[in-house]
C-alpha positions in Angstrom: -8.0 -17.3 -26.2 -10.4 -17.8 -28.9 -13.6 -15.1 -28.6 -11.4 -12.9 -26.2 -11.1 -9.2 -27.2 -8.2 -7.3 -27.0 -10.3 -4.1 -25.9 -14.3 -3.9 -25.4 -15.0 0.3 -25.5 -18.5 0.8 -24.8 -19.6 4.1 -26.8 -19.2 5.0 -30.0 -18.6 8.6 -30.0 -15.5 10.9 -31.1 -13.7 9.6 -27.7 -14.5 5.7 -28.6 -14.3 6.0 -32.2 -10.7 7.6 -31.9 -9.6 5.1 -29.6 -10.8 1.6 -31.7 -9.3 3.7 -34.5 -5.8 3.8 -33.2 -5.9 0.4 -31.6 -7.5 -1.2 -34.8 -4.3 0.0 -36.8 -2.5 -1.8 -33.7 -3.7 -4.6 -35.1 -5.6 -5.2 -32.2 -9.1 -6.9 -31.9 -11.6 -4.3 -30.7 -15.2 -4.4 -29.9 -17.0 -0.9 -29.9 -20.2 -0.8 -28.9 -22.4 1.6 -30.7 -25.3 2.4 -27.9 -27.4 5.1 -30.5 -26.9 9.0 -31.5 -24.5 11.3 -30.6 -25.4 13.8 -27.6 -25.3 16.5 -30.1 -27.4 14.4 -32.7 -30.0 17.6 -32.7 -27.7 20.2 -34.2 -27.3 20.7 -38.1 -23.6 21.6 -37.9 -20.5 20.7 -35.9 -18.0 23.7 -35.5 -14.4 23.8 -34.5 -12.9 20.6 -35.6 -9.8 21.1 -38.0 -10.4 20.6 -41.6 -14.5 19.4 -40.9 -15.8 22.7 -39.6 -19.7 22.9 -40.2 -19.8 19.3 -40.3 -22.6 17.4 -39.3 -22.5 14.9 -36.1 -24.2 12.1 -38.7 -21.6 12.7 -41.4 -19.0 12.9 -39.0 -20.0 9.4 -37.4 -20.3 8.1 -40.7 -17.0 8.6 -42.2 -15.4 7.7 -38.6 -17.4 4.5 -39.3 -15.9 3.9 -42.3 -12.5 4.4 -41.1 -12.5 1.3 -39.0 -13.8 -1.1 -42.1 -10.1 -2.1 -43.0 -8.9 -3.0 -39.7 -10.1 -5.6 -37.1 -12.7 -3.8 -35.1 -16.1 -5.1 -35.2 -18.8 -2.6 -34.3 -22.2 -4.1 -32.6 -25.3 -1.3 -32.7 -25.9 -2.2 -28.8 -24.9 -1.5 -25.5 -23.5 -2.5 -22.3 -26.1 -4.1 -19.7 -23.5 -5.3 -17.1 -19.8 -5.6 -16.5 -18.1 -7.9 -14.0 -14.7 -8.6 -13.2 -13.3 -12.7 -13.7 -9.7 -12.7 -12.9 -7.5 -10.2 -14.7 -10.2 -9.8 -17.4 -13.7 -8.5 -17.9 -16.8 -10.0 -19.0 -19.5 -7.4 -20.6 -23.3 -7.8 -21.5 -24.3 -7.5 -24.8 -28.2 -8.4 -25.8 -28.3 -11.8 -24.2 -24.6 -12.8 -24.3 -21.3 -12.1 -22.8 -18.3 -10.8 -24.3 -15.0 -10.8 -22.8 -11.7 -8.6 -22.6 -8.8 -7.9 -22.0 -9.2 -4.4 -21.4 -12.7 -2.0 -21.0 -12.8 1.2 -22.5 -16.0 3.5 -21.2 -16.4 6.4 -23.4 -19.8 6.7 -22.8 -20.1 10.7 -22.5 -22.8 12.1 -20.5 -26.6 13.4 -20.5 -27.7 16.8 -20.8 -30.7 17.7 -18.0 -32.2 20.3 -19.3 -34.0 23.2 -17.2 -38.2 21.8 -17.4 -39.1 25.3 -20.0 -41.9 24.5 -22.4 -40.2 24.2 -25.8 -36.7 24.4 -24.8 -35.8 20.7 -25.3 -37.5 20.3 -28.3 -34.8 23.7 -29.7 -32.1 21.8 -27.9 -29.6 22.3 -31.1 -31.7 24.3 -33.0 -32.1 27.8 -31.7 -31.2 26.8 -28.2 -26.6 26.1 -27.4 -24.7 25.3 -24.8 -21.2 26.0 -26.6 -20.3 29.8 -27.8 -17.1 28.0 -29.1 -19.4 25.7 -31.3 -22.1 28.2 -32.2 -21.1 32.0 -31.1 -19.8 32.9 -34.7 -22.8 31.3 -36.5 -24.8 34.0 -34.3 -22.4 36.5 -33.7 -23.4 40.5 -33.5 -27.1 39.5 -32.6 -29.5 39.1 -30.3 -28.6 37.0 -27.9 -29.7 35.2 -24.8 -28.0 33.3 -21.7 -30.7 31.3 -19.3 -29.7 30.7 -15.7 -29.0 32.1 -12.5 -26.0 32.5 -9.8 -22.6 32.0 -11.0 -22.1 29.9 -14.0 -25.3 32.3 -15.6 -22.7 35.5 -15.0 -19.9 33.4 -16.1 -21.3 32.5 -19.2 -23.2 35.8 -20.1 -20.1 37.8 -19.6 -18.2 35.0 -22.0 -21.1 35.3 -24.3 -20.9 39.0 -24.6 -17.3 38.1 -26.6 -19.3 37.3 -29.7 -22.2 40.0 -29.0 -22.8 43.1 -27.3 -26.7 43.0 -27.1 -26.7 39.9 -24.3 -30.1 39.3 -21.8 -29.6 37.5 -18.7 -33.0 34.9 -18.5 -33.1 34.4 -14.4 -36.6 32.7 -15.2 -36.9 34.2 -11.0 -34.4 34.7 -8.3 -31.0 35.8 -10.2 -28.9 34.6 -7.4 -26.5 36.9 -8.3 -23.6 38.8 -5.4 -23.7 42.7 -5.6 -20.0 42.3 -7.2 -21.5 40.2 -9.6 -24.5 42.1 -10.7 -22.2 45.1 -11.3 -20.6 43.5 -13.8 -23.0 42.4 -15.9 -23.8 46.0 -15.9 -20.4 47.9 -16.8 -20.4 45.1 -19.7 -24.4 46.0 -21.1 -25.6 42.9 -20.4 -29.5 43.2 -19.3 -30.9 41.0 -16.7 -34.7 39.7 -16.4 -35.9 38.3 -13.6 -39.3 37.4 -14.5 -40.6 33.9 -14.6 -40.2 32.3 -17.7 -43.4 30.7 -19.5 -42.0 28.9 -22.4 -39.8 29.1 -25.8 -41.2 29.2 -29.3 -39.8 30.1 -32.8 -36.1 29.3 -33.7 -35.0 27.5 -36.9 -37.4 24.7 -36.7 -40.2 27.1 -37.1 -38.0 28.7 -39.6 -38.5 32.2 -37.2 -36.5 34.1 -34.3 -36.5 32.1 -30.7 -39.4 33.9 -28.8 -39.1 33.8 -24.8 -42.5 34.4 -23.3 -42.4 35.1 -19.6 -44.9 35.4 -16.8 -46.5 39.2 -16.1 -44.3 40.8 -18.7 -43.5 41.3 -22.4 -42.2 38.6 -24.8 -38.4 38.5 -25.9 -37.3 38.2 -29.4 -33.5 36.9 -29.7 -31.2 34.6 -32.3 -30.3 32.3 -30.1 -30.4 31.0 -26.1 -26.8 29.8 -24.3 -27.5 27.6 -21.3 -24.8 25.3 -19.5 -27.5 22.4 -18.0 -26.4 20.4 -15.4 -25.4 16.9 -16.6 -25.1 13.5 -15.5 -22.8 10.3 -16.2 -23.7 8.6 -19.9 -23.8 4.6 -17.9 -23.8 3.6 -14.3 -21.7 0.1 -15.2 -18.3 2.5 -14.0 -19.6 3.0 -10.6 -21.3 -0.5 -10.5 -17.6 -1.6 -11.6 -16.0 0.1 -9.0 -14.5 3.2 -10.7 -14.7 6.1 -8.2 -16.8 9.3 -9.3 -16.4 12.9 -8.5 -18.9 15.0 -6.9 -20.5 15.5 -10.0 -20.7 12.4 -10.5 -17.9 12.4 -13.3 -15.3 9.2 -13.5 -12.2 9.9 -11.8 -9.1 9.0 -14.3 -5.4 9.6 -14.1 -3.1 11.1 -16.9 -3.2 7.9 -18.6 -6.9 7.9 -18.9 -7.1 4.8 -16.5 -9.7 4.5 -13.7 -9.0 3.3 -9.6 -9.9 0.1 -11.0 -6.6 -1.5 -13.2 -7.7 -2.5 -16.7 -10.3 -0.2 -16.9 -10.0 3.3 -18.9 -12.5 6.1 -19.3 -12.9 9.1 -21.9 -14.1 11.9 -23.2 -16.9 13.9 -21.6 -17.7 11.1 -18.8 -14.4 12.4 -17.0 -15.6 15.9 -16.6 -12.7 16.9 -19.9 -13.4 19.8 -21.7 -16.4 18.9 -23.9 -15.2 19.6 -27.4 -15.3 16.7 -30.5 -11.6 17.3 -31.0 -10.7 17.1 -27.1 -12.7 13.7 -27.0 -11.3 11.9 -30.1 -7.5 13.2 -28.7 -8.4 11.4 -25.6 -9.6 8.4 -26.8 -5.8 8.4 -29.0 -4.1 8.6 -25.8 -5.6 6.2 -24.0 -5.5 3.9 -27.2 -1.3 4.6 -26.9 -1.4 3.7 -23.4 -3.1 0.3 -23.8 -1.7 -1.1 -26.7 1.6 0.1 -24.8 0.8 -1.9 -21.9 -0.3 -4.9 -24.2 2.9 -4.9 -26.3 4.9 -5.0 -22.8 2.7 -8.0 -21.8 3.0 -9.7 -25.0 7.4 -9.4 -24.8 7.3 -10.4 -21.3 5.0 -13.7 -21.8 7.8 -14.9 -24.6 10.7 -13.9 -22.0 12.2 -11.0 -23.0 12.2 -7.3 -22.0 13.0 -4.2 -23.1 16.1 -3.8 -21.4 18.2 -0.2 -21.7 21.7 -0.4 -23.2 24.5 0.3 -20.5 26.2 2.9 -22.6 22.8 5.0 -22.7 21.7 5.7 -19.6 19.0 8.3 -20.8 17.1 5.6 -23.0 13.5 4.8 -22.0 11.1 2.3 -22.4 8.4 2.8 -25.5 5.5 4.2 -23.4 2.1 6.2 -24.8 4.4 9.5 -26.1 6.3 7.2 -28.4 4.8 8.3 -32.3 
């Protein structure tokens, strides 16, 4: 059909670019949908990705960019304002007009909510981490501070304490912490503060050490503050769609990446994956795999054939999203 896409992905980060990558060099027609920055648009370098270690997200964004130029994948700088089902394909909201396809592709990440310190979003990347994988080595043998309370602030200091021994526990009040779980904080050295904490100055865009003031007590001078924030979904068109949602509010996919709802996929950070750039763009390959797959089945089966086994080789197998 003419002006009917092949695959819509809405979100152009390492999950979506991967995937219009693999499916543009299936000679498939692809619209990706470029809704703004990365999440991680505030840090200087990226860390951990195989032969682009230190990179920047803009750099990296730009040359994924530029990978897709010789293939058939047109990239709009907009997003999705509403999805709806019409038969066994989907129409999709762009600006003022409606694009439709034959499959929909969320990868659409999710949003950091960050605890309401003075000057902590504004260091969000800069002074401020929520990976030690990412940015532990940049900082490691220093100063270090983790912010929170109960048990993913012990579960992160005590991970934290891999790339330092001189780790504060920021409470910012009640620690919320078991007995058990005070203890070991400290047999590892890793000092806990209670007090309420006023604000967060300094860091590297004041060119200085990140200064934690607190309420009735001395100031803290560290390198850098670990936090994991609680998060929430990048796009509610999923749900609207249909897609079912975890407790965290996280879509709900199966190994092949697909949602409850048949035709739609979802990747990379919005399905609660480990949140790593590498993780993301191998996701958004699989799922590419699996739909061009599924597309190349449709396509045989529409002209009458199959792919039928030979008799004499009982262990053969359909091509599926493992074939290379």
């Amino acid at each position: 059909m003419p002006g009917l896409w092949d695959v819509l992905i809405v979100g152009a980060g390492p999950a979506g670019l991967s995937a219009a990558l693999t499916l543009g060099r299936s000679r498939r027609r692809v619209l990706l949908l470029d809704g703004g920055p990365p999440r991680n648009a505030s840090v200087s370098a990226g860390h951990g990705l195989l032969t682009r270690d230190g990179i920047s997200p803009e750099d990296l964004k730009a040359a994924a960019l530029a990978d897709l130029e010789p293939y058939d994948v047109t990239v709009r700088a907009d997003g999705a304002r509403e999805v709806r089902r019409v038969g066994e394909c989907f129409d999709v909201r762009v600006g003022d007009a409606w694009q439709r396809t034959r499959v929909l592709v969320f990868a659409t990440g999710v949003r950091d909510i960050l605890p309401p310190v003075p000057g902590l979003r504004e260091r969000w990347g800069q002074g401020v981490f929520h990976c030690p994988y990412c940015d532990g080595w940049e900082h490691e043998g220093r100063a270090l501070a983790v912010y929170g309370s109960g048990q993913s602030a012990h579960h992160l200091a005590l991970t934290v304490r891999a790339w330092s021994d001189r780790v504060t526990l920021l409470c910012d009040g009640e620690p919320c912490l078991t007995p058990e779980q005070a203890l070991d904080l400290e047999r590892v050295g890793v000092t806990v503060r209670t007090q309420p904490v006023r604000r967060v100055s300094g860091g590297p865009i004041e060119d200085a050490p990140v200064c934690v003031s607190f309420v009735g007590a001395p100031p803290l001078s560290v390198d850098a503050v670990f936090l994991a924030p609680e998060q929430e979904g990048g796009s509610h068109l999923p749900a609207a769609l249909g897609c079912e949602l975890d407790g965290k509010g996280r879509v709900t996919v199966n190994a092949d990446q697909e949602t409850g709802v048949p035709g739609v996929f979802a990747i990379g950070d919005m399905t609660g994956a480990p949140q790593y750039v590498v993780q993301a763009a191998a996701a958004g390959m699989h799922a590419a795999q699996v739909i061009n797959t599924r597309l190349i089945h449709a396509a045989v089966h529409a002209l009458g054939a199959a792919f039928h086994k030979s008799p004499q080789n009982e262990g053969a197998r359909d091509p599926d999203s493992r074939d290379e």
